[in-house]
C-alpha positions in Angstrom: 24.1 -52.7 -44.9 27.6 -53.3 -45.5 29.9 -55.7 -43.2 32.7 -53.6 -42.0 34.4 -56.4 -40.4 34.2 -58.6 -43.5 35.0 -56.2 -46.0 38.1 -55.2 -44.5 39.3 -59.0 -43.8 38.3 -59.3 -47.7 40.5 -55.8 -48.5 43.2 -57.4 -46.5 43.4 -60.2 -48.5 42.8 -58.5 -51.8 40.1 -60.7 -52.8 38.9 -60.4 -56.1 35.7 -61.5 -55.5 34.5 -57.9 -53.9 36.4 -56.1 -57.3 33.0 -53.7 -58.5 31.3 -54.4 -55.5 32.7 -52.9 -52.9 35.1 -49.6 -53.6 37.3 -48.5 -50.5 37.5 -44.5 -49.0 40.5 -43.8 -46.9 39.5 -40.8 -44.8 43.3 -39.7 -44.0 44.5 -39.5 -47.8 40.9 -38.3 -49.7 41.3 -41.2 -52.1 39.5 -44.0 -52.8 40.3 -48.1 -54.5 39.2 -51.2 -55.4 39.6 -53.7 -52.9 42.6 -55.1 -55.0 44.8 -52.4 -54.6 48.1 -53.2 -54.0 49.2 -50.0 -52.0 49.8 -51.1 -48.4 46.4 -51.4 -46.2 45.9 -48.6 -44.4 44.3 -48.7 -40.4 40.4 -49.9 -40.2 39.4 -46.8 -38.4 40.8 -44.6 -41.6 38.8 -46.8 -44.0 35.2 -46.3 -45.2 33.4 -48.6 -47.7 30.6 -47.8 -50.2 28.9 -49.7 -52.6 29.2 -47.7 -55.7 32.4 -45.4 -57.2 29.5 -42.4 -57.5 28.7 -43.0 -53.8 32.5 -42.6 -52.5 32.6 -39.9 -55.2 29.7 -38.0 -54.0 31.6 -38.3 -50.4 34.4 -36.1 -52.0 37.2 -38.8 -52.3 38.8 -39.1 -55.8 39.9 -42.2 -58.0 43.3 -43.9 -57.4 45.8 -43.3 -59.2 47.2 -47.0 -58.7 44.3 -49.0 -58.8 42.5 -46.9 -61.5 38.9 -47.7 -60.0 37.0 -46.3 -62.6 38.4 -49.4 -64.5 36.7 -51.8 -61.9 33.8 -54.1 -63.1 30.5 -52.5 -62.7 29.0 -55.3 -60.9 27.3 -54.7 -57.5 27.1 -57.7 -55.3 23.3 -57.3 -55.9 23.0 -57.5 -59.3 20.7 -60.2 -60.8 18.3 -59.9 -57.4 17.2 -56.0 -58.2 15.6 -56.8 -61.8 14.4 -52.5 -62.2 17.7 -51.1 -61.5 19.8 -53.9 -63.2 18.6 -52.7 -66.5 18.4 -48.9 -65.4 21.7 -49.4 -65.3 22.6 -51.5 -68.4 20.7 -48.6 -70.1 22.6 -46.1 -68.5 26.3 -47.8 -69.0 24.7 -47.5 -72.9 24.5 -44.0 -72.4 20.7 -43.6 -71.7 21.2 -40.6 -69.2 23.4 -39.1 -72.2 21.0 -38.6 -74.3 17.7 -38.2 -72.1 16.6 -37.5 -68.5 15.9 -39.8 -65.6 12.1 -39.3 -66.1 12.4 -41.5 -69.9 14.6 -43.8 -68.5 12.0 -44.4 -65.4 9.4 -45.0 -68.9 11.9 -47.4 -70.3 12.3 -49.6 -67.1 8.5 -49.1 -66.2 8.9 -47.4 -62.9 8.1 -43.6 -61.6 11.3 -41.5 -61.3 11.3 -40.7 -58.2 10.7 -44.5 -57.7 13.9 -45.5 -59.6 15.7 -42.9 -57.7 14.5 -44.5 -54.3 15.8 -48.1 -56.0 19.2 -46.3 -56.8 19.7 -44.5 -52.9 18.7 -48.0 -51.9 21.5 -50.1 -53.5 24.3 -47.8 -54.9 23.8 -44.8 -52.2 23.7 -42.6 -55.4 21.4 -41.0 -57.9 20.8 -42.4 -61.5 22.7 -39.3 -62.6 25.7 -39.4 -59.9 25.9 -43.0 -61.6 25.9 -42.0 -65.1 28.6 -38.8 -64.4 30.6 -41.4 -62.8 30.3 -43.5 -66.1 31.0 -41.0 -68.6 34.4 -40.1 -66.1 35.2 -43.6 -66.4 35.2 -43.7 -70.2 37.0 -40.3 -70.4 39.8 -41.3 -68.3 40.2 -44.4 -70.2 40.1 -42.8 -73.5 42.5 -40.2 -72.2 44.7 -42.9 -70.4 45.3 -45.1 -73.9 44.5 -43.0 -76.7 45.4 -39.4 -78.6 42.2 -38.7 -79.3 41.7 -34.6 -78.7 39.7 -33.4 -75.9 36.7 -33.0 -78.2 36.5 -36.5 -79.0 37.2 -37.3 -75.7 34.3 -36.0 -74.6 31.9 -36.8 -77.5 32.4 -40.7 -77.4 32.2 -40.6 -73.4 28.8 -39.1 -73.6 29.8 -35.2 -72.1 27.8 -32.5 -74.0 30.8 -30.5 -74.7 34.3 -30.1 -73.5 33.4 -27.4 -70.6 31.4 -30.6 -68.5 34.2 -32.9 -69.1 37.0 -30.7 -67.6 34.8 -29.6 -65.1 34.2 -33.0 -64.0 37.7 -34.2 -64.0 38.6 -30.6 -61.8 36.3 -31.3 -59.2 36.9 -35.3 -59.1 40.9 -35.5 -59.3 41.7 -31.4 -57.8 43.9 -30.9 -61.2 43.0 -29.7 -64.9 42.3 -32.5 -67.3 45.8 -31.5 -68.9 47.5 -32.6 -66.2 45.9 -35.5 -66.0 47.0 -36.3 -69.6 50.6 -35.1 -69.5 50.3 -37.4 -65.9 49.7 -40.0 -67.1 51.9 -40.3 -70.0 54.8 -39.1 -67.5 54.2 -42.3 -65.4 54.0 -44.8 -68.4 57.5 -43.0 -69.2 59.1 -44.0 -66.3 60.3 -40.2 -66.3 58.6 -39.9 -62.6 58.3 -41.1 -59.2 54.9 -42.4 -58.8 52.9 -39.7 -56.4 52.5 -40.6 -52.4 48.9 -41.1 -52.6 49.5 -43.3 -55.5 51.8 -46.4 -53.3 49.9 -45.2 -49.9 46.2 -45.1 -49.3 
């Protein structure tokens, strides 16, 4: 279980020691950070913490803006003690669940699948897929954030199947079309508008 009371001193201070292990859900803006955020800290009793981006995800809360926590470290303050899922999910940061189903990546880590899904509710509060969709929207929105490459690429080289999953991913995570997103994004980095609300306030 997770220590409210010392996770929020930690997200108080900003410490970079909980960046990837902790992510942070604030119930009166539907948006959730890394602990590092600089947007002001928002009231304990409008906070929630989980312990994985495709947890708080699942919740319905969507990615900062700010903080960009899709960028965080993947790093659960597990990792190293949980030897199964550790590599289930080095395979599926490779792009296991990609290519193949969560039966043959329960064969490649030696476990039953509903086994390894048991191991994933346990430590992430999400399924080896909610994990790997969160994965392949990280590496979309980074592609999109600081490349050109079309929205076919885009997709391809962050493991989507085709164009149709990756904007319908990005609709039902961020509320907005994935051009929007785009044009956003290269808006803000042109200084040509005011960052959004829920961008400076959690």
């Amino acid at each position: 279980m997770l220590d409210f009371v010392a996770q929020y001193e930690a997200f108080k201070r900003r410490d970079p020691a909980w960046d990837g292990v902790v992510f942070v859900a604030v119930k009166t803006t539907g948006v959730y950070c890394r602990p590092v955020c600089p947007a002001r800290t928002p009231l304990a009793r409008n906070i929630r913490f989980y312990r994985s981006a495709a947890a708080a995800e699942r919740a319905g809360f969507r990615p900062c803006l700010r903080c960009r926590p899709e960028t965080a470290p993947f790093c659960p303050a597990w990792k190293g003690t949980r030897t199964t899922v550790e590599r289930a999910l080095t395979l599926i940061e490779a792009g296991a669940l990609d290519r193949g189903d969560v039966n043959q990546l329960a064969d490649r880590v030696g476990v039953g699948a509903r086994h390894l899904s048991r191991l994933f509710a346990k430590h992430l509060d999400a399924s080896p897929l909610q994990v790997a969709l969160s994965l392949r929207v990280r590496r979309a929105k980074c592609l999109l954030d600081d490349t050109k490459l079309p929205i076919r690429l885009v997709a391809e080289r962050a493991g989507f199947s085709d164009t149709r999953r990756l904007r319908a991913a990005f609709a039902r995570l961020y509320g907005k079309p994935l051009s929007a997103i785009r044009k956003g994004e290269r808006v803000r980095r042109g200084k040509m508008e005011p960052a959004k609300p829920d961008e400076n306030v959690r």
